[in-house]
C-alpha positions in Angstrom: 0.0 0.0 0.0 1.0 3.0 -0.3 2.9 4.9 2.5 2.8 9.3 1.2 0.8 10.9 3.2 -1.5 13.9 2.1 -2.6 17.8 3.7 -5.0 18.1 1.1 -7.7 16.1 -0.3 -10.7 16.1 -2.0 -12.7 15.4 -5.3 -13.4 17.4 -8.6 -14.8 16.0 -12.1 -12.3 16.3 -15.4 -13.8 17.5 -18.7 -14.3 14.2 -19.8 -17.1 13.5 -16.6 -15.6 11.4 -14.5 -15.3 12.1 -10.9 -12.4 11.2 -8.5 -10.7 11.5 -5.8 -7.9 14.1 -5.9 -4.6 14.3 -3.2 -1.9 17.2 -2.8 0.1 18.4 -0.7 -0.2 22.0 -1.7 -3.4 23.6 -1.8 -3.4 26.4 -3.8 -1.3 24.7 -7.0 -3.8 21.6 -6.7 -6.6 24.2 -7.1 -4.5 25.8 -10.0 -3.6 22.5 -12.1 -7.5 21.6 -11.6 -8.7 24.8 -13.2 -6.4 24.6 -15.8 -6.6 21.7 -16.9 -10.9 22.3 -17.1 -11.8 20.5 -13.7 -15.3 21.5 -12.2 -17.2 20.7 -9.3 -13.7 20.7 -7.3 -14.1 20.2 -3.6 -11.3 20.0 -2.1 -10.3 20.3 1.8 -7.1 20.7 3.7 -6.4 18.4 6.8 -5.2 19.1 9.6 -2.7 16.7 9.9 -0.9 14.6 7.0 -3.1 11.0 6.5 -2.5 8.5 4.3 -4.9 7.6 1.2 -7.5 4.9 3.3 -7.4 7.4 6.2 -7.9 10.5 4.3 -10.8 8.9 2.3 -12.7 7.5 5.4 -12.4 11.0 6.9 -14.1 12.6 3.6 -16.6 9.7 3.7 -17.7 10.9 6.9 -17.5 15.2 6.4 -21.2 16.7 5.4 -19.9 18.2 2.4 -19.1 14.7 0.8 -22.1 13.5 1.5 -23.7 13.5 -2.2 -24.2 10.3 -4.3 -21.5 11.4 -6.7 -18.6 12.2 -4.3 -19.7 8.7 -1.7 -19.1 7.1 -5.4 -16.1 8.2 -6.5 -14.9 8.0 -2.9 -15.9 4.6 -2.7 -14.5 3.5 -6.0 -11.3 4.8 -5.5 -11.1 2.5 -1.9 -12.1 -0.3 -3.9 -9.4 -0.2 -6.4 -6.8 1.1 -4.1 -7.0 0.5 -0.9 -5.8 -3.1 0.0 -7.3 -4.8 2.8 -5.0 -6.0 5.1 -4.0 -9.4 5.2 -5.7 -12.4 7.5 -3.1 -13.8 9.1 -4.1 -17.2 10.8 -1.8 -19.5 12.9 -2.5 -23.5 13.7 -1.7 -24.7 16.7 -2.1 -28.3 17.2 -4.8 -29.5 19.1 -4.2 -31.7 22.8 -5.1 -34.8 22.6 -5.3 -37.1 25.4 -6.3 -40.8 25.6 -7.0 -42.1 28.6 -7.5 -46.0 29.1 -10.4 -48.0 30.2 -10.5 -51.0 31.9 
């Protein structure tokens, strides 16, 4: 997984429609690249403290201003495709067995 952490986060929709999840470091030039390269709807929010990429996408998941079908979506999406669940680990231990004898 990946280990960056992030001070700004936050969604916005390219010219093509698609909406995803955006991540910078420095506000105002994420805002700037955005615009220029057409992005609308941006919405984006700086922490207040560096998080990684799960951490920063279940703190939008839960802010009012994510709330709306299409930013849950493309917050969920991305989590789905990138996020990877951590691994099960599980141990055997051999089971005690004891025979006792009958007369």
């Amino acid at each position: 997984m990946d280990i960056r952490t992030f001070k700004v986060a936050g969604i916005s929709t390219d010219p093509k429609g698609s909406t995803k999840v955006r991540f910078a470091n420095d506000f105002v030039q994420r805002i700037k690249t955005l615009n220029m390269r057409k992005h609308t709807d941006i919405n984006l929010i700086e922490l207040s403290q560096p998080m990684n990429k799960a951490d920063i996408c279940d703190h939008l998941l839960s802010l009012d201003n994510f709330q709306t079908e299409v930013a849950q979506s493309a917050i969920s999406q991305f989590v789905k495709r990138n996020v990877s669940k951590p691994a099960v680990e599980i141990t055997e231990t051999p089971a005690e067995t004891s025979i006792t004898e009958q007369a």
